[in-house]
C-alpha positions in Angstrom: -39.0 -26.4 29.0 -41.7 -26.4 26.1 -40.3 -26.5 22.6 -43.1 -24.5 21.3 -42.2 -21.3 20.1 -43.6 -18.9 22.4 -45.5 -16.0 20.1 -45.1 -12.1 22.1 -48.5 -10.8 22.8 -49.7 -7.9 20.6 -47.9 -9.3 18.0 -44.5 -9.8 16.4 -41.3 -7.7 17.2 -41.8 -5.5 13.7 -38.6 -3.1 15.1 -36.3 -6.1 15.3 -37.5 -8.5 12.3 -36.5 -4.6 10.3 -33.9 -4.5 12.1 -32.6 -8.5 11.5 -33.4 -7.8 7.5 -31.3 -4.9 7.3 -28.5 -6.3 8.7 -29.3 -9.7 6.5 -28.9 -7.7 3.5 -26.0 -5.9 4.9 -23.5 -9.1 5.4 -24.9 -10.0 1.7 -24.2 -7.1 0.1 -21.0 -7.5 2.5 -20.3 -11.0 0.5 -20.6 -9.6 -2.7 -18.3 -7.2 -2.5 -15.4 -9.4 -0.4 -16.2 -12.1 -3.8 -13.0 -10.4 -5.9 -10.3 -9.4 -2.9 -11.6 -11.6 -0.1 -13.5 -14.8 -1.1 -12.4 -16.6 2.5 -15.1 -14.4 3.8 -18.0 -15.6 1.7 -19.2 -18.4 3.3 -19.1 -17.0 6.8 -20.8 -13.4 5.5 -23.7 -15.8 4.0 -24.4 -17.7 7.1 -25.2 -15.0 8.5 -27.3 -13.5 6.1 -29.3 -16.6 6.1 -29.7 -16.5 9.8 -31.0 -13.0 9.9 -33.1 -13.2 7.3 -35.0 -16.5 8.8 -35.1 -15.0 12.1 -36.4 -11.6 10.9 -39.3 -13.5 9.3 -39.8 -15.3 12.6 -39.7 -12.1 14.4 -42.6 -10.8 12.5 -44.3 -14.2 12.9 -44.4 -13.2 16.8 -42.0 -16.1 17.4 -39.5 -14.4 20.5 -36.0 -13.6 19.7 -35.2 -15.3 23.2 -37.2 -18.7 21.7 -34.7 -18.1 18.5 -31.9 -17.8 20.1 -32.0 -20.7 22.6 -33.8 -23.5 20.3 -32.5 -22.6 16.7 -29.3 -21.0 18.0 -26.6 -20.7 14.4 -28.6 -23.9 12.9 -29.5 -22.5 9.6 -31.1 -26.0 8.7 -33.5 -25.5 11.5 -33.9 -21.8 11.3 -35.2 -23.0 7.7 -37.7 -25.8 8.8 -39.2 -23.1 11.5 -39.6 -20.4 9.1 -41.6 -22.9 6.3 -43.7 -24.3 9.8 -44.4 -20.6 10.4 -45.5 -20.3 7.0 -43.0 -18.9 5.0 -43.4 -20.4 1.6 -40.7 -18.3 -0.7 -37.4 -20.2 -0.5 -35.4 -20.1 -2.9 -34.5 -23.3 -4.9 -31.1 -23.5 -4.0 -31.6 -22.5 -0.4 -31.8 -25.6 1.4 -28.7 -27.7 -0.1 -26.6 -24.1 0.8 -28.2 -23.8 4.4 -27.5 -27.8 4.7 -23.7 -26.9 3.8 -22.8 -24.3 5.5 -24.6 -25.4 8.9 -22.5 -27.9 10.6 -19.6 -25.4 10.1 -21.8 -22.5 11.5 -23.6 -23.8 14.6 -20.0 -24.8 15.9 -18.2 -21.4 14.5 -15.5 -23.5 12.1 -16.5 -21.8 8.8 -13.3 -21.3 8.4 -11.5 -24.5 9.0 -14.0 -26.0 5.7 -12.1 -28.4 3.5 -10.6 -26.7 0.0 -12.5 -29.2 -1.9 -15.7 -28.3 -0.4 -15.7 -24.9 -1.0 -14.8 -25.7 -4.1 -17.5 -27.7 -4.9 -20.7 -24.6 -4.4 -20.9 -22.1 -6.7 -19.8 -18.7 -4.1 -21.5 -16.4 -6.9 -24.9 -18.3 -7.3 -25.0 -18.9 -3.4 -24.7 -15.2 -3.3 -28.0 -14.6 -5.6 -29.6 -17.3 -3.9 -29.1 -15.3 -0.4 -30.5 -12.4 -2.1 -33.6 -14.1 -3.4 -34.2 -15.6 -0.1 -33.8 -11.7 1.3 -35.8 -10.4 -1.4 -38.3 -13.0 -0.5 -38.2 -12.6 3.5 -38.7 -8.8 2.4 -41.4 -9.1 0.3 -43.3 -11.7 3.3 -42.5 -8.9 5.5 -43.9 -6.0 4.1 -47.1 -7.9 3.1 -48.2 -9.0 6.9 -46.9 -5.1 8.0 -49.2 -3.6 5.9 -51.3 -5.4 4.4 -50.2 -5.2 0.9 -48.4 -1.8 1.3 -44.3 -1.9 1.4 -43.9 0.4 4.8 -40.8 -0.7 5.9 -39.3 -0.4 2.2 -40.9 3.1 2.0 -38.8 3.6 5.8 -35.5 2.1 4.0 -36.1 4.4 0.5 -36.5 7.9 2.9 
């Protein structure tokens, strides 16, 4: 089996990179509000934020969701590397360290079973702007290759 990343022909899956974006900033804006009454739920609501908003980029890349989900799988650190190799250049400063973090607890589902003094040791409400930024920036990557230069699939969201 090749590990390239196999690209659709006729282009990327624009439906499902939406579609992945939406449901990126949905867990976020899930995360932000569990921060007061349900911060447990943080970390796991921003793994998977990063993970959909990486793979929606790579979706629009052309990159197949079938390619994502065998070879990058829930590694956020990779998901990462294969996003900037597929040219995405607007990652957020803070990005990596959090992706690096929250990984090895992600690919192998133990979020929750994280040691209290890690958690303790990130910043839940600047991870949270971070994942934002990075959505924001996925978005804005997006919407550029779609059209060009004009925001369709923002216009789609605002109607």
């Amino acid at each position: 089996m090749s590990r390239r990343a196999p690209r659709r022909r006729g282009g990327a899956d624009w439906l499902l990179a939406y579609t992945f974006r939406r449901n990126a900033a949905g867990f976020h804006e899930a995360a932000e509000t569990a921060q007061v009454r349900h911060p447990e739920v943080i970390r796991y609501f921003l793994a998977i934020a990063i993970e959909l908003a990486l793979k929606a980029y790579l979706l629009d890349r052309g990159i197949s969701d079938d390619w994502n989900r065998i070879h990058i799988r829930h590694d956020l650190t990779k998901a990462l590397k294969c996003a900037r190799r597929a040219g995405f250049n607007g990652s957020p400063d803070g990005l990596p360290a959090l992706a690096a973090f929250l990984s090895p607890y992600y690919e192998v589902h133990a979020i929750s079973a994280m040691a209290p003094n890690a958690i303790a040791s990130v910043s839940w409400p600047e991870a949270c702007v971070t994942v934002q930024d990075l959505i924001s920036a996925v978005s804005a990557a997006i919407d550029r290759e779609a059209s060009g230069g004009e925001s369709s699939l923002v216009r789609k969201e605002g109607e």
